[in-house]
N, C-alpha and C positions, 0 to 999 in steps of 0.2 A: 674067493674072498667075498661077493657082493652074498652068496648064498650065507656066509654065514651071518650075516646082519640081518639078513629078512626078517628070519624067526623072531628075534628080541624086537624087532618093531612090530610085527605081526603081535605077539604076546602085549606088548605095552597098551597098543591099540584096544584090543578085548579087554583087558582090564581098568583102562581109563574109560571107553564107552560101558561097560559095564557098572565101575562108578558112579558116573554120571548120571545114568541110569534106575540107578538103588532104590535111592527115594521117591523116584515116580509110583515105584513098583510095593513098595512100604506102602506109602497113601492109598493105595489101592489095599490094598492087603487089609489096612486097620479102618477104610470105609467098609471095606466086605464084613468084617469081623460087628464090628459097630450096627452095621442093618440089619445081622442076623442076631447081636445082643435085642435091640429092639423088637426083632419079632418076636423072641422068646421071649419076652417082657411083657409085651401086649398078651400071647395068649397062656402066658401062667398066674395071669390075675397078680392082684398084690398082696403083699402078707403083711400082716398089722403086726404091733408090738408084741401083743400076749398071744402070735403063733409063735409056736416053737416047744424043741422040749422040754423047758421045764417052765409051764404054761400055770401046771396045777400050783406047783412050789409058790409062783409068784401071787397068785391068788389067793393061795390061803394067807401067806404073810400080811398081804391087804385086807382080809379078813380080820387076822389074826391085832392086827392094828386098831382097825375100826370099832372092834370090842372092848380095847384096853381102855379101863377108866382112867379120867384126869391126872390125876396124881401116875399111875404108869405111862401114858404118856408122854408126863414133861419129866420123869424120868427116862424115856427112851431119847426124845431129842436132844437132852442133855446128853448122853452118851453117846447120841448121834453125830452130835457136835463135832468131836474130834476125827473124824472120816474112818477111813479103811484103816487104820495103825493097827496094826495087831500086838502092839508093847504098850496102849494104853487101856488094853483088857476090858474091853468093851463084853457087858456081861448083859445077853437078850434078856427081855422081862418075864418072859416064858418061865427061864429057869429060873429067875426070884421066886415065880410062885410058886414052885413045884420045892423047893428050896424051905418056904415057912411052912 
């Protein structure tokens, strides 16, 4: 009879010290993870806004801005106005002119 009680205290033991445990083993885990984010950080340099792929797209758009005369424009920030909606048919200046 004493044998069969061992085991379930034996088992409760490793599971409760094992609990206990956890989080020690976590912090460690997510400091390791965290110093090696770091080094990878330090030696891949940093990336600015206009890397990435669609680097060209963003630039010409800026371009494509800095050339539109007055009147295009303050019709584009008018239409800018309204944000991303796509039911209030926000129409680029591009196509007005291609358009008359």
């Amino acid at each position: 009879m004493s044998r069969s009680i061992v085991k379930p205290v034996i088992a409760g033991v490793l599971i409760g010290t094992g609990l206990f445990f956890i989080p020690f083993f976590m912090l460690r885990v997510a400091l390791f993870i965290l110093i090696i984010a770091l080094v990878f950080r330090l030696f891949s340099g940093r990336r600015g806004y206009f890397d990435g792929p669609f680097k060209e797209r963003r630039l010409a758009f800026a371009d494509h801005i800095r050339n539109m005369s007055e009147e295009e424009y303050a019709q584009f920030k008018q239409q800018a106005s309204f944000g991303c909606d796509r039911t209030k048919n926000f129409t680029h200046p591009q196509n007005d002119q291609n358009e008359k």
